[in-house]
Steps between C-alpha positions, in 0.01 A plus 500: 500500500474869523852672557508791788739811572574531832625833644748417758637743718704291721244541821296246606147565385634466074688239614228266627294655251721295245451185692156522527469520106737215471323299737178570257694362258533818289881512276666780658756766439644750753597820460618810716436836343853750514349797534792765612816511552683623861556854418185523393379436865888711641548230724671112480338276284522211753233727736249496232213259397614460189871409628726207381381335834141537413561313146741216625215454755237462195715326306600249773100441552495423136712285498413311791148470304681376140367822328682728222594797631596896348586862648276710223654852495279742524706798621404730192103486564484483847692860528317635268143375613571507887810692581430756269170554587539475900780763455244737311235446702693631783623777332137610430395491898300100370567182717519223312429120511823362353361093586205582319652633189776183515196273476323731225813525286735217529391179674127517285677680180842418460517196673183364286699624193780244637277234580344502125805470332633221713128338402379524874133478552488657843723726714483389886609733822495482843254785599207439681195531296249267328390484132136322483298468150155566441296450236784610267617799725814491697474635847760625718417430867704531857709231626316295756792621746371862546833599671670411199266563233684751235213519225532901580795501288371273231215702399656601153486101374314511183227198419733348302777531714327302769406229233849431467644554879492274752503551879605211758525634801150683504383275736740448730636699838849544514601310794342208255714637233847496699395118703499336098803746419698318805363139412636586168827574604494855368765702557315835543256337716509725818642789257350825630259696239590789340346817671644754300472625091780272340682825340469668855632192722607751764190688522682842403295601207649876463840342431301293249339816301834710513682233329256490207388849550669780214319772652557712809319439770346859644467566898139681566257617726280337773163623481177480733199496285450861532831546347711608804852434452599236825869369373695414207509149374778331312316391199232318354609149506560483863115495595216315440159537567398418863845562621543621882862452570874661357292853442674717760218725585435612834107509582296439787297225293601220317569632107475209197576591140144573344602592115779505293496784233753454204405804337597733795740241687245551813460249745182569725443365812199420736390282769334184499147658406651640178616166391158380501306482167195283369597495095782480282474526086642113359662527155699233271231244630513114463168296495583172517175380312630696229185689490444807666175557678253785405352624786630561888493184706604411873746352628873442724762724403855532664765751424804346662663142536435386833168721497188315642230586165253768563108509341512748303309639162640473133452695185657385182599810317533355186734139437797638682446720812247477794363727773547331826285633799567306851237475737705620786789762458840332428824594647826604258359465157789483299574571105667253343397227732242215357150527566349091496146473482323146665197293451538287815842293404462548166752821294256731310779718377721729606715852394730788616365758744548861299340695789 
């Protein structure tokens, strides 16, 4: 009988995840993954995702299912690979992906670390994805729920991570998800999902970056993009590309934050033309075949979550970075963000917008 990890997070979608691999008959363990403490998030423990709440809910599932269950603690690597990065990538005018990275570093690294030495053969989540294998290739394909399908942050899963990982709920909807939760007598049944990054509960990221910050943060200049001074801004980390509202300029057209620039503490603004642009450079790139391709190819691209994918033209530029060039002009391209390139409902690959 092979022996699963389940990540639990004490919402409904890893919890009926579980029962689905029990009811497969698979020998289960649950687990919830600590990943910060309150004051690393400056606000009450019980608001956040990773609260005692969330765990006795978890552990209450587990129990109700007759499965072993831990806390892991991984405070230590999760503020150094997320916290510490999102903080820095602020600082240096970059918007990150802070769910992406989580997945990268810690539920498909450290949590398959955990899952080897308690002699696991698969870890198991709740996200909405699918894993298919052919001819000895693992793909990575969209949930058959498209509202709910969250392979855009997934597309740094490795071929043999996705031997070894195991999504349930791939194809199912979520109203399907929370009917079996209540026939099951679930206690986070109806819980509502999360909506926010687990260390930012509240949505106030600034508060989140002074905290961690040791540098000071410099006021600077708005700039149009002939360089005309138009107002003074209160710092880098409080804008992100795309952004319209909380500037405080007066103009007779609508003004959006166009470019940050760290080097000069500059933040130019536009309108919605100059947010438009048709290509973006790709780097620290993840082909899911393993294999990178050698020459350009077509194909769907999106550069945002909820982003419907665009056609667009690729060129590899080398194993690790790609030229992305969309068919039609695309609004707010952001550094930092993920660019996830798609054949039909199948992952190619994806990376981190530079520029």
């Amino acid at each position: 009988m092979s022996k699963v990890l389940i990540a639990m997070s004490g919402g409904v979608d890893s919890s009926l995840a579980a029962k689905k691999m029990i009811d497969m008959g698979y020998e289960c363990i649950g687990c919830t993954m600590k990943l910060y403490h309150n004051e690393d998030a400056g606000i009450d423990r019980r608001k956040t995702c990773c609260s005692l709440d969330d765990v006795e809910d978890a552990r209450n599932v587990a129990y109700k299912l007759g499965m072993r269950y831990y806390v892991l603690n991984f405070t230590y690597d999760f503020h150094e690979k997320i916290i510490r990065k999102f903080v820095e990538s602020y600082e240096n005018g970059i918007t990150p992906n802070p769910c992406i990275d989580c997945n990268r570093f810690m539920k498909f690294d450290k949590l398959f670390e955990r899952a080897r030495v308690l002699g696991c053969d698969y870890i198991a989540t709740g996200h909405y994805a699918r894993i298919e294998e052919r001819d000895g290739k693992f793909l990575l394909k969209k949930a058959l729920d498209d509202t709910k399908d969250q392979s855009y942050v997934l597309y740094s899963m490795t071929q043999d991570q996705l031997a070894h990982t195991l999504f349930p709920l791939g194809d199912m909807c979520k109203t399907q998800v929370r009917e079996l939760a209540r026939e099951s007598a679930f206690v986070n049944a109806d819980k509502p999902d999360s909506q926010d990054i687990c260390f930012v509960p509240d949505g106030d990221y600034v508060k989140v970056i002074e905290l961690h910050s040791d540098k000071k943060l410099q006021a600077g200049n708005f700039v149009d993009k002939k360089g005309k001074i138009l107002g003074k801004h209160r710092g880098i980390i409080h804008y992100t590309i795309g952004q319209r509202k909380g500037l405080g300029i007066s103009s007779s057209e609508p003004l959006y934050v166009c470019r940050i620039c760290r080097e000069s503490g500059d933040i130019i603004l536009g309108n919605k033309e100059d947010l438009m642009a048709k290509s973006c450079t790709v780097t620290d790139f993840n082909w899911i075949s393993g294999i990178a391709p050698q020459e350009e190819f077509r194909c769907r691209a999106k550069i945002r979550y909820r982003q419907k994918e665009q056609w667009a033209t690729v060129t590899p530029i080398g194993e690790n970075n790609v030229q992305i060039v969309f068919d039609d002009p695309q609004r707010a391209i952001t550094p930092g963000q993920a660019a996830v390139l798609y054949d039909g409902d199948t992952v190619i690959g994806g990376g981190t917008i530079e520029k």
